[in-house]
LOVO-208754 format. One record per residue (C-alpha): z, x, y; residue in three letters. Coordinates in Angstrom, 3 decimals, m for minus. Each point is the difference from the previous one (the first is absolute). Example, Ala and Ser with C-alpha at 12.3 -4.5 7.8 and 13.67 -1.06 7.14 Angstrom:
BEGIN
+----------+----------+----------+--------+
|        w |        u |        v | residu |
+----------+----------+----------+--------+
|    7.800 |   12.300 |   m4.500 |    ala |
|   m0.660 |    1.370 |    3.440 |    ser |
+----------+----------+----------+--------+
***
This chain:
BEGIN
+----------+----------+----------+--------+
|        w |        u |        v | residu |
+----------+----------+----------+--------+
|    5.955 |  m37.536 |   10.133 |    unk |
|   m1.338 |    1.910 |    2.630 |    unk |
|    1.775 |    2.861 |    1.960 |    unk |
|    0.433 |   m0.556 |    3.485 |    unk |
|   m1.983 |    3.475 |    1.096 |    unk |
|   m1.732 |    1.261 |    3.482 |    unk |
|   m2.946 |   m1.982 |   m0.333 |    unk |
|   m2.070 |    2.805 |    2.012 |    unk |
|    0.995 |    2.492 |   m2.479 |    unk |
|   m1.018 |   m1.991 |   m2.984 |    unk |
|   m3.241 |   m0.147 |    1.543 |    unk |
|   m0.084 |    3.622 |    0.595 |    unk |
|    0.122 |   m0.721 |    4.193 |    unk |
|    1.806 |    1.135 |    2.716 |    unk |
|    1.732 |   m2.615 |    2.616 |    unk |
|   m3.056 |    0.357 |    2.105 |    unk |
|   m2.843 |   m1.015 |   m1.962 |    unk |
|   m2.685 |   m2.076 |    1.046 |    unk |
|   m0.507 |   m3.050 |   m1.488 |    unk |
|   m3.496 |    0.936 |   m1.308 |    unk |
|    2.073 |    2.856 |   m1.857 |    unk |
|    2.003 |   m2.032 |   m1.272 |    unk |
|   m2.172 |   m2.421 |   m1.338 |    unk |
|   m1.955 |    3.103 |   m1.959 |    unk |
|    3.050 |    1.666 |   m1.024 |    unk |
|    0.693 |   m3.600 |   m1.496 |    unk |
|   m3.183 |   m0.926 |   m1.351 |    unk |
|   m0.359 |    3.769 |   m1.635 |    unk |
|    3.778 |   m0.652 |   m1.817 |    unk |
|   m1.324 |   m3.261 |   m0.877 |    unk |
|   m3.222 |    0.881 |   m1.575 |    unk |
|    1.876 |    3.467 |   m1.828 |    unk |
|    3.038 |   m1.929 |   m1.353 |    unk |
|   m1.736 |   m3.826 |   m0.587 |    unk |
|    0.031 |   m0.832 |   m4.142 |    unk |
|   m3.684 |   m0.962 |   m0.185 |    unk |
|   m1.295 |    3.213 |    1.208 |    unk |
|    1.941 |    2.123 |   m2.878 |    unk |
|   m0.074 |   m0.382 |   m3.479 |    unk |
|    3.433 |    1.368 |   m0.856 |    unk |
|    0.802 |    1.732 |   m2.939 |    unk |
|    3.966 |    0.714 |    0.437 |    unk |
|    2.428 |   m3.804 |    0.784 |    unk |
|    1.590 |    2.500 |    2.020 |    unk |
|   m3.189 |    0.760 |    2.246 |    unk |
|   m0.166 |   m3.315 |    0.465 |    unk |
|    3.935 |   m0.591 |    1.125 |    unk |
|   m0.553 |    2.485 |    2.061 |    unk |
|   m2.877 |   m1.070 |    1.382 |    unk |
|    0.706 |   m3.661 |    0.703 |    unk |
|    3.762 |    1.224 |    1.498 |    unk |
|   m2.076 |    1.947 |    2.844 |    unk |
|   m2.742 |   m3.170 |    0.297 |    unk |
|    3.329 |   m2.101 |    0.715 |    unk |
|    1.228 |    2.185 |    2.588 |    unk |
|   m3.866 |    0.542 |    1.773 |    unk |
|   m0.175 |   m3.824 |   m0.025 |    unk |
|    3.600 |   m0.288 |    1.671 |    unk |
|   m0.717 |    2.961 |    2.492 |    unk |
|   m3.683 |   m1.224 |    1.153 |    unk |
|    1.822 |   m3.371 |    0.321 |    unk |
|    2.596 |    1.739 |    2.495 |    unk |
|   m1.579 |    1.665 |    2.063 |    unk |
|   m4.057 |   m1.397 |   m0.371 |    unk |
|    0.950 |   m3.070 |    2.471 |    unk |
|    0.368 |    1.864 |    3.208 |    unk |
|    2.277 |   m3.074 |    0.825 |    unk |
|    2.254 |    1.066 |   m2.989 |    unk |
|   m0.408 |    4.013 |    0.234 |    unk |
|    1.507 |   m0.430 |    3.969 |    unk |
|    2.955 |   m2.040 |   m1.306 |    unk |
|    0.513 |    2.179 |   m3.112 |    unk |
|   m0.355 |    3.156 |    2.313 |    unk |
|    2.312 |   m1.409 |    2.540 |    unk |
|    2.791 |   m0.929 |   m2.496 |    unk |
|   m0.338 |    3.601 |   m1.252 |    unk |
|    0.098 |    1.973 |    3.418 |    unk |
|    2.782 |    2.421 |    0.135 |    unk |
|    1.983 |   m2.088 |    2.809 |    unk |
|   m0.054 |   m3.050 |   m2.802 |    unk |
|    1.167 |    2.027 |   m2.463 |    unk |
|    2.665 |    1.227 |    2.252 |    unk |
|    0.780 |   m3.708 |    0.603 |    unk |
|    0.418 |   m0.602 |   m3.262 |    unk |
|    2.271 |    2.596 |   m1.492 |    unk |
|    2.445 |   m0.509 |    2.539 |    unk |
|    3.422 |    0.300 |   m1.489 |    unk |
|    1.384 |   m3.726 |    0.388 |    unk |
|    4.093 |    0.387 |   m0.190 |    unk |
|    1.631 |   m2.720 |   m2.072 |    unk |
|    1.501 |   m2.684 |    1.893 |    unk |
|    3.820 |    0.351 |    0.466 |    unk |
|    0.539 |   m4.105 |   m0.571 |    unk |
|   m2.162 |    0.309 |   m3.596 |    unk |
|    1.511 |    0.091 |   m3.673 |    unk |
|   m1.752 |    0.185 |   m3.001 |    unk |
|    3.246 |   m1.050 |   m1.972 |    unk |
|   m1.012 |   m2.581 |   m2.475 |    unk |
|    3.364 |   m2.148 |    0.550 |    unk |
|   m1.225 |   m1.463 |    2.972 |    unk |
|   m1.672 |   m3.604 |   m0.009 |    unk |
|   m3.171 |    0.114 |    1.726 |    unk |
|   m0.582 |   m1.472 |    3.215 |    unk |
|   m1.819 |   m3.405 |    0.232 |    unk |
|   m0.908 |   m1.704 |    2.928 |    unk |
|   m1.025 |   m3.623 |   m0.253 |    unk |
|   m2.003 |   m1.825 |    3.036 |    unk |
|    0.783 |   m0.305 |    2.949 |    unk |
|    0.506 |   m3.255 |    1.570 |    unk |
|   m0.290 |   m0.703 |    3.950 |    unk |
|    1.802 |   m2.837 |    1.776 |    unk |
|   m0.967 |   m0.715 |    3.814 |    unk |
|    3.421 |    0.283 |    2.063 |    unk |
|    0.583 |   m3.122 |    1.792 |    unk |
|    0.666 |    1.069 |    3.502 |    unk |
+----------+----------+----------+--------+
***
């Protein structure tokens, strides 16, 4: 599985890299850290290896798209973030006590008044 990281840093970039940067930083990773351009010796080279491939591929595919590096760094801005880790209070109506039935709502029927 692969870790949900800064996609700039794995790619060794700052926020405000071109995207000609970061298509070498990404073609470089690719070409150091791609199977058919090593013979490895050690399984664990390899692990290694193909871990950090995984998370170039998922990186480049972040933030290569400008379409998808504006979204990814607007959902990451520091006001967003704010937005997100708002403390949300628990509502005072709410239990989590197990003995209560659930609600179910079945549908809803409309009848025209006769007026």
């Amino acid at each position: 599985m692969i870790e949900r990281t800064d996609p700039y840093a794995v790619l060794g970039l700052t926020p405000h890299a071109t995207q000609e940067q970061i298509r070498r930083a990404y073609r470089a990773l690719l070409r150091q850290n791609h199977p058919d351009t090593h013979p490895w010796g050690e399984p664990a080279d390899k692990a290694a290896s193909n871990t950090t491939l995984q998370q170039v591929i998922a990186a480049y595919a972040i933030i290569g798209d400008p379409a998808h590096r504006a979204a990814y760094d607007h959902d990451t801005s520091p006001h967003q973030i704010r937005l997100r880790t708002r403390v949300r209070l628990p509502m005072p109506f709410c239990s989590n006590e197990s003995d209560q039935p659930p609600i179910q709502a079945g549908p809803v029927h409309w009848h025209a008044s006769s007026r």
